[in-house]
TIRO-2110 file (N, C-alpha, C; in Angstrom, 1 decimal):
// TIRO-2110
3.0, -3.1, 33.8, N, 1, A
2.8, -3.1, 32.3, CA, 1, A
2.0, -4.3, 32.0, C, 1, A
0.6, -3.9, 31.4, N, 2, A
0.1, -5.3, 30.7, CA, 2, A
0.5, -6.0, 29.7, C, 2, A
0.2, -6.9, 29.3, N, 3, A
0.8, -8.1, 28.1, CA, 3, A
0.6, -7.0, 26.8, C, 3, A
-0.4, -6.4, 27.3, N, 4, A
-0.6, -5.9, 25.5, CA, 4, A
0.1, -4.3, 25.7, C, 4, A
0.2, -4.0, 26.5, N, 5, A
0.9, -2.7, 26.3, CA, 5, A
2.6, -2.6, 26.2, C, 5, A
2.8, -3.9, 26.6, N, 6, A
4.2, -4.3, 26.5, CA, 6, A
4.3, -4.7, 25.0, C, 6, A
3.5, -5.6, 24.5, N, 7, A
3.8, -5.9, 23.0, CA, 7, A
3.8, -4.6, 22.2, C, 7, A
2.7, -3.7, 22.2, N, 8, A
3.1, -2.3, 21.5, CA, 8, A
4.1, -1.3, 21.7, C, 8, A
4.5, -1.7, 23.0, N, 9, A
5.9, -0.8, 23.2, CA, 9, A
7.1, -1.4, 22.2, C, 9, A
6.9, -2.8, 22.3, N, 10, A
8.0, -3.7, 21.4, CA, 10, A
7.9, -3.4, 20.1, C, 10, A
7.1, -3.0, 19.4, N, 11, A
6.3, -2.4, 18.1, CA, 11, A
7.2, -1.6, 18.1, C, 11, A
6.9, -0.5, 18.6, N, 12, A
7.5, 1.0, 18.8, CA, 12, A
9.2, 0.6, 18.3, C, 12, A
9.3, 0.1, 19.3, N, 13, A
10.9, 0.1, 19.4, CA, 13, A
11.5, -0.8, 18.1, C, 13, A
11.2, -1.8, 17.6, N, 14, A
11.2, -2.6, 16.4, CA, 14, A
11.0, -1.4, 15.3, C, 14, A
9.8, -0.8, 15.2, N, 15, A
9.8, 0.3, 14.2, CA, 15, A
10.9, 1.3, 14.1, C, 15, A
11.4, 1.7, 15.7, N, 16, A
12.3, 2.9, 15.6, CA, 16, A
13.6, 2.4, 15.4, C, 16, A
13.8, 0.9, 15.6, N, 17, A
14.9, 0.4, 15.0, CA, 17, A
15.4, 0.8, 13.3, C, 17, A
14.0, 0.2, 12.7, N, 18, A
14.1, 0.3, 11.2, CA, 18, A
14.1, 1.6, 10.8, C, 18, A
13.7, 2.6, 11.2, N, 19, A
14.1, 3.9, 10.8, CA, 19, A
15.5, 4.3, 11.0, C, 19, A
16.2, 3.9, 11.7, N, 20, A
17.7, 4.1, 11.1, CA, 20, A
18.2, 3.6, 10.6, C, 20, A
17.7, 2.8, 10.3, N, 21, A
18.6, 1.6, 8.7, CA, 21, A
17.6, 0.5, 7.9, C, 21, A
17.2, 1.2, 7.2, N, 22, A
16.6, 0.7, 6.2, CA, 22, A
17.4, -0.1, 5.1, C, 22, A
16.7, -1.7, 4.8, N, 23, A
17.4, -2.5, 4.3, CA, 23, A
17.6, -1.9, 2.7, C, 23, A
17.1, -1.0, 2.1, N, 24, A
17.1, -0.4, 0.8, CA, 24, A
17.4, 1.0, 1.5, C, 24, A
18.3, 1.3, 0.2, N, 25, A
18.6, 3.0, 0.7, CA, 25, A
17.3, 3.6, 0.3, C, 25, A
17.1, 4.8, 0.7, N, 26, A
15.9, 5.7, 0.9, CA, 26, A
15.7, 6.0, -1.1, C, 26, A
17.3, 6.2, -1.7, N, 27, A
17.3, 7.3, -3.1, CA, 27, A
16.4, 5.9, -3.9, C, 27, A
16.6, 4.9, -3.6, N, 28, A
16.2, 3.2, -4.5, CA, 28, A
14.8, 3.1, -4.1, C, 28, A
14.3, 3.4, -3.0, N, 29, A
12.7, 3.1, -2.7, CA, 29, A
12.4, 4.3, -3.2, C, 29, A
12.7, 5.6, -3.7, N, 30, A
12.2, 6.7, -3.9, CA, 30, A
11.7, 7.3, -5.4, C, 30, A
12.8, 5.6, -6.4, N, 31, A
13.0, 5.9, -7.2, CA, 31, A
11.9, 4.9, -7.8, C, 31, A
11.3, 4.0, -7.4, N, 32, A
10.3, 3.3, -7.3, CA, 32, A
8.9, 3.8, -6.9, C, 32, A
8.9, 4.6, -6.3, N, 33, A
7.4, 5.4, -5.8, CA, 33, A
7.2, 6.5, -6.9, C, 33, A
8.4, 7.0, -7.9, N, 34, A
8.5, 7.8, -9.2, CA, 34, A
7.9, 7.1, -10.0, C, 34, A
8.7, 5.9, -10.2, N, 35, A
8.1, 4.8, -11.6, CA, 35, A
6.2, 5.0, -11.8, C, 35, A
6.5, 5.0, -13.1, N, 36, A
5.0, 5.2, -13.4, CA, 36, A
4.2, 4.1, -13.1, C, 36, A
3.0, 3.8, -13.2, N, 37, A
2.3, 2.6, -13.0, CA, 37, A
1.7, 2.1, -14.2, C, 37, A
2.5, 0.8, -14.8, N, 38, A
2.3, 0.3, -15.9, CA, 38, A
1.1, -0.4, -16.6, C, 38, A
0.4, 1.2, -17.2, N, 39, A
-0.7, 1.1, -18.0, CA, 39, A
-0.7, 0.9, -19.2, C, 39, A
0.6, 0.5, -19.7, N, 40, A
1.1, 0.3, -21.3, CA, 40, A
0.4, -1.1, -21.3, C, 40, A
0.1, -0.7, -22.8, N, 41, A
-0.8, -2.0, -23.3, CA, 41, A
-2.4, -2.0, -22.7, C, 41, A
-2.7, -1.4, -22.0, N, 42, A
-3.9, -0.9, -21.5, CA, 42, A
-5.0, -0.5, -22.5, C, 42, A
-6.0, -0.9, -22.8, N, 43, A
-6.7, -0.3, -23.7, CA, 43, A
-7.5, 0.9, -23.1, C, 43, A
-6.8, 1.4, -21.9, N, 44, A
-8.0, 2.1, -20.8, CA, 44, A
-9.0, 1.8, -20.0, C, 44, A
-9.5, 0.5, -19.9, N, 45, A
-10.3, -0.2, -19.1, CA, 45, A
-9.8, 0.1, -17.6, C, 45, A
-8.4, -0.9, -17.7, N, 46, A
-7.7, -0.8, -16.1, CA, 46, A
-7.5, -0.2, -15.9, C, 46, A
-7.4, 0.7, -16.5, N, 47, A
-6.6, 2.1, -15.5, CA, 47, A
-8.3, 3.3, -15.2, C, 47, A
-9.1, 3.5, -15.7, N, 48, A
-10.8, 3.4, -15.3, CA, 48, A
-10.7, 2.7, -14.5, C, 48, A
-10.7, 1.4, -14.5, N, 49, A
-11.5, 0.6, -13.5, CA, 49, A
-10.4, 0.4, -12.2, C, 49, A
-9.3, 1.0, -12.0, N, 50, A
-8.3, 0.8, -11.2, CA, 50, A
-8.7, 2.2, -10.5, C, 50, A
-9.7, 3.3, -10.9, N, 51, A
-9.5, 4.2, -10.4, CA, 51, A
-10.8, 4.4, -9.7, C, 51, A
-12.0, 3.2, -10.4, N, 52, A
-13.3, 3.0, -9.8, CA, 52, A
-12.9, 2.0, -8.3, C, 52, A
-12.0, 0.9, -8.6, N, 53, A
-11.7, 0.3, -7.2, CA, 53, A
-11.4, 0.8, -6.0, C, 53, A
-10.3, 1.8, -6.6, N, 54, A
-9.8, 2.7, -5.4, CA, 54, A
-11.5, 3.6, -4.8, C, 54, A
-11.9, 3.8, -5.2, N, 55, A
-13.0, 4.8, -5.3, CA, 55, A
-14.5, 4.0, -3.7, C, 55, A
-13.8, 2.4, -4.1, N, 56, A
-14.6, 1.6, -3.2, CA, 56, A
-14.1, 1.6, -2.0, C, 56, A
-12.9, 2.3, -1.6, N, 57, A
-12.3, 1.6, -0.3, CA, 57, A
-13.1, 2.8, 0.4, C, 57, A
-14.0, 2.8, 1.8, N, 58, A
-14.4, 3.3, 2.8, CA, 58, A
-13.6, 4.4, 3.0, C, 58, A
-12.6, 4.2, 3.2, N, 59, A
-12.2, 5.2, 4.4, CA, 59, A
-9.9, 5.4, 4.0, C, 59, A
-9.7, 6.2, 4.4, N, 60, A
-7.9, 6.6, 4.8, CA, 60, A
-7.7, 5.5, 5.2, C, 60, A
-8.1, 4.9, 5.7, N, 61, A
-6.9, 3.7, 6.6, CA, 61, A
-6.8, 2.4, 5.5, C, 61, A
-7.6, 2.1, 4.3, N, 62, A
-8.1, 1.2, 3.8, CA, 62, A
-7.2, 1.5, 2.8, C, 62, A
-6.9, 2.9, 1.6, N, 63, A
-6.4, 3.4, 1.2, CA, 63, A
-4.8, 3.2, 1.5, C, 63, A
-4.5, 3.6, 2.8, N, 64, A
-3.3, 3.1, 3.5, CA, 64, A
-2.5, 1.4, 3.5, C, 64, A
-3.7, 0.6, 3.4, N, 65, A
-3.2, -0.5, 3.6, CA, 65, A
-2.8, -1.0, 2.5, C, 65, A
-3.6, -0.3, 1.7, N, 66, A
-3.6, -1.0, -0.3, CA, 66, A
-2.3, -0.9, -0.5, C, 66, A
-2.1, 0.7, -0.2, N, 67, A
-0.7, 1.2, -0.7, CA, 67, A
0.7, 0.6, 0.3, C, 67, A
0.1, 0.1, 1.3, N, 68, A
1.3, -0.5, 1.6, CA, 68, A
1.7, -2.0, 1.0, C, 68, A
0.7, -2.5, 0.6, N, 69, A
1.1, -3.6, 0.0, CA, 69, A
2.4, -3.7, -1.1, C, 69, A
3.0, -2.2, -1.6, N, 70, A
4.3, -2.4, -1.8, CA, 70, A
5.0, -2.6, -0.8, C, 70, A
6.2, -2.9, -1.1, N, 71, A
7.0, -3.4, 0.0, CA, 71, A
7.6, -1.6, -0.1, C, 71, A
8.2, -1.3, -0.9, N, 72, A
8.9, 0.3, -1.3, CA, 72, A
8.2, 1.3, -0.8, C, 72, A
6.8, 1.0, -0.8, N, 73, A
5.7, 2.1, 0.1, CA, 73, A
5.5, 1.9, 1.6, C, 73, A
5.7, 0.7, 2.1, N, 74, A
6.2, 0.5, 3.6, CA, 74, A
6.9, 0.8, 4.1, C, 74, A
8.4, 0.8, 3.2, N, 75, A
9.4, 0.9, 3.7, CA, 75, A
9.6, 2.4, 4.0, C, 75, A
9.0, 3.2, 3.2, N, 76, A
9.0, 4.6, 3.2, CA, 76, A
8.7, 4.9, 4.3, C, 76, A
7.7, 4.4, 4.5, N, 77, A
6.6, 4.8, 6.0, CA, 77, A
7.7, 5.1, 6.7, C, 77, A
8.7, 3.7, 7.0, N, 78, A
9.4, 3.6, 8.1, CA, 78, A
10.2, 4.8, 8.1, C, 78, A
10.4, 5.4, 7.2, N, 79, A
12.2, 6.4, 7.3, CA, 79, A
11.2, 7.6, 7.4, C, 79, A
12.3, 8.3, 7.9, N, 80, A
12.5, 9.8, 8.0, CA, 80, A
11.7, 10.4, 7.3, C, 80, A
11.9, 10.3, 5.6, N, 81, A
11.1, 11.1, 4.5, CA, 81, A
9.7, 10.0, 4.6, C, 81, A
8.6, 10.4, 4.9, N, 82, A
7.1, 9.7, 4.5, CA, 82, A
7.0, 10.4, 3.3, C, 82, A
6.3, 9.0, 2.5, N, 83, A
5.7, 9.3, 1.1, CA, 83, A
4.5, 9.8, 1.2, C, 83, A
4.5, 11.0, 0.3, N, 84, A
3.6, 12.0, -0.6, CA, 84, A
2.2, 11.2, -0.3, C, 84, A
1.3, 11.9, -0.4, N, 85, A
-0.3, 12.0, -0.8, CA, 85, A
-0.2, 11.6, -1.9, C, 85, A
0.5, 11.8, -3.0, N, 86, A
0.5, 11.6, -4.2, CA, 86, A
0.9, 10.0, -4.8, C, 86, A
2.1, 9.7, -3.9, N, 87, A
3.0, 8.3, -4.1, CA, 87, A
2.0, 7.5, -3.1, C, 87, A
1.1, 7.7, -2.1, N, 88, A
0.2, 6.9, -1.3, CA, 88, A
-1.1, 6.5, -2.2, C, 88, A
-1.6, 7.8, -2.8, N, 89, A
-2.2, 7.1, -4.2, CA, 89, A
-1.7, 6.1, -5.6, C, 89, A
-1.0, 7.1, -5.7, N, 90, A
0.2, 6.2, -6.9, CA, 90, A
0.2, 4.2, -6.5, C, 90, A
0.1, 4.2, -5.4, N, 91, A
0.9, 2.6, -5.1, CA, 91, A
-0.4, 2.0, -4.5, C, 91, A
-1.2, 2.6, -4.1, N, 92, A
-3.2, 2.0, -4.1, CA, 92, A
-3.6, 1.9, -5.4, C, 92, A
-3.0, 2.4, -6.6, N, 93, A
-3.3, 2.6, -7.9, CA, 93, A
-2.8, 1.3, -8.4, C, 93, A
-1.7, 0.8, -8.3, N, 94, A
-0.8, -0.4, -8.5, CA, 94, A
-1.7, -1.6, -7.6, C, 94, A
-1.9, -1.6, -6.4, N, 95, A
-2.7, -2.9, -5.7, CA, 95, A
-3.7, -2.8, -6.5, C, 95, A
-4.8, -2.1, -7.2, N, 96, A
-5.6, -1.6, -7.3, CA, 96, A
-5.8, -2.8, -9.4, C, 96, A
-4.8, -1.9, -10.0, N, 97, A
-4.3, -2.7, -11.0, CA, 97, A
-4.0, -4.5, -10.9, C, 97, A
-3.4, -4.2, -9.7, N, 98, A
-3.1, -5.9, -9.7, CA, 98, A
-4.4, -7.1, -9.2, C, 98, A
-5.3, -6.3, -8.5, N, 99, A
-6.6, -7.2, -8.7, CA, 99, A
-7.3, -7.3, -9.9, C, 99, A
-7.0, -6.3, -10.7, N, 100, A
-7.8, -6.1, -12.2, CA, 100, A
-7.0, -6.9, -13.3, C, 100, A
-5.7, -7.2, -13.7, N, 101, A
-5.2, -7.8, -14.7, CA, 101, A
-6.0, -8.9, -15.2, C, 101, A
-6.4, -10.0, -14.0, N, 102, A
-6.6, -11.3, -14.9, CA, 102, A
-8.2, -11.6, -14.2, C, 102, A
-8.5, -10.3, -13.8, N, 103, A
-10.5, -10.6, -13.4, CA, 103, A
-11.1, -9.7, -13.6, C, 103, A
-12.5, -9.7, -13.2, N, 104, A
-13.3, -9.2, -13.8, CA, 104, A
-13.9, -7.8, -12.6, C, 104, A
-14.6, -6.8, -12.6, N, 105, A
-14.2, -5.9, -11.5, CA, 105, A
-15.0, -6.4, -10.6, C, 105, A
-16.4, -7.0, -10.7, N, 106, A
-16.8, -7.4, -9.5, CA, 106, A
-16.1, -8.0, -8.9, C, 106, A
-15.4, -8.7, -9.5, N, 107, A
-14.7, -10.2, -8.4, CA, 107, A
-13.1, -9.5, -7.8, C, 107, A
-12.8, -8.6, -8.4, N, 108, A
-11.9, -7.4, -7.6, CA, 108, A
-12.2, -6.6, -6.3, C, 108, A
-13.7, -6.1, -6.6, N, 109, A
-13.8, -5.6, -5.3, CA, 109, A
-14.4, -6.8, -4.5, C, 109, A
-14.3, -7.6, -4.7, N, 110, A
-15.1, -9.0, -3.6, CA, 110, A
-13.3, -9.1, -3.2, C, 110, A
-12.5, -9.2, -4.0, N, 111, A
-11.2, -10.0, -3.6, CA, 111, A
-10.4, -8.9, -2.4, C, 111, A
-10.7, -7.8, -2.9, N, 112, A
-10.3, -6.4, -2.3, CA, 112, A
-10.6, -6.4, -1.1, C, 112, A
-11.5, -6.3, -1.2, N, 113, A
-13.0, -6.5, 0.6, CA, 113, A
-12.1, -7.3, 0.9, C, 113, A
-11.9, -8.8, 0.8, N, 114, A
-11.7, -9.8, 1.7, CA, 114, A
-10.3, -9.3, 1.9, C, 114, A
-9.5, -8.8, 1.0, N, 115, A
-8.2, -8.4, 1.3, CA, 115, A
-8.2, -7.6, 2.6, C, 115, A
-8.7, -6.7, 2.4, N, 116, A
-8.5, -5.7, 3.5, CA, 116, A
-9.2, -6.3, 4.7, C, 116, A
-10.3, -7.2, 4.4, N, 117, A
-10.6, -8.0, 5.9, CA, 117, A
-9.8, -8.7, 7.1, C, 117, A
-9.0, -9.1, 6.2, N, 118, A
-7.9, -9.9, 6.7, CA, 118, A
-6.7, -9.3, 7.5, C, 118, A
-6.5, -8.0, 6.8, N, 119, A
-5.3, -6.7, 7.1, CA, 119, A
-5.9, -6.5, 8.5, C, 119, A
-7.5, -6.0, 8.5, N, 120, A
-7.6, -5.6, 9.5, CA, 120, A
-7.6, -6.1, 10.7, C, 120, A
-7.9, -8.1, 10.8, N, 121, A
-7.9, -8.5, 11.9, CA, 121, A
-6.8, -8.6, 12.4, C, 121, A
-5.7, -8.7, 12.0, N, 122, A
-4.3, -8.4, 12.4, CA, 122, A
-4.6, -7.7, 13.6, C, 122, A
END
């Protein structure tokens, strides 16, 4: 076994740990991927422009990362029930929002890019 195929087996096994016991019950992270994404107070810009950023990410995997940036949407990953197509947008919708509150969009998708830069050299 090489060094690196040994560290992804440890992966494996760390993951399949957390799928039997998730530090949040399943019904409490579930009930959070329901919650709406708070556009109140919104004059419509952000939630447009939260739907133009999503619109920038390349590719599924990029998509995937945003939305894990909830902790509640990770956590899902891990259990039994995976979150919806729909709750995987829903919570890219929310990252998506939270670059937009206090800037401007260009400097969202610059901050975005570099976000997911980072995710990926992991």
């Amino acid at each position: 076994i090489t060094s690196r195929t040994h560290t992804k087996e440890k992966r494996k096994d760390k993951t399949m740990k957390i799928n039997g016991a998730l530090p949040i019950p399943r019904e409490e992270i579930q009930s959070i991927l329901d919650s709406p994404i708070p556009w109140d107070g919104d004059d419509g810009d952000i939630e447009d422009n939260s739907k133009r950023l999503l619109g920038t990410l390349k590719d599924e995997e990029q998509v995937e990362m945003a939305s894990c940036a909830s902790y509640a949407y990770w956590l899902a990953t891990l259990s039994d029930t995976p979150p919806t197509q729909e709750e995987r947008e829903k919570m890219a919708l929310r990252e998506m929002r939270r670059h937009l509150v206090k800037t401007k969009f260009d400097d969202a998708v610059e901050l975005l890019q570099s976000t997911i830069r980072v995710r990926t050299v992991r």
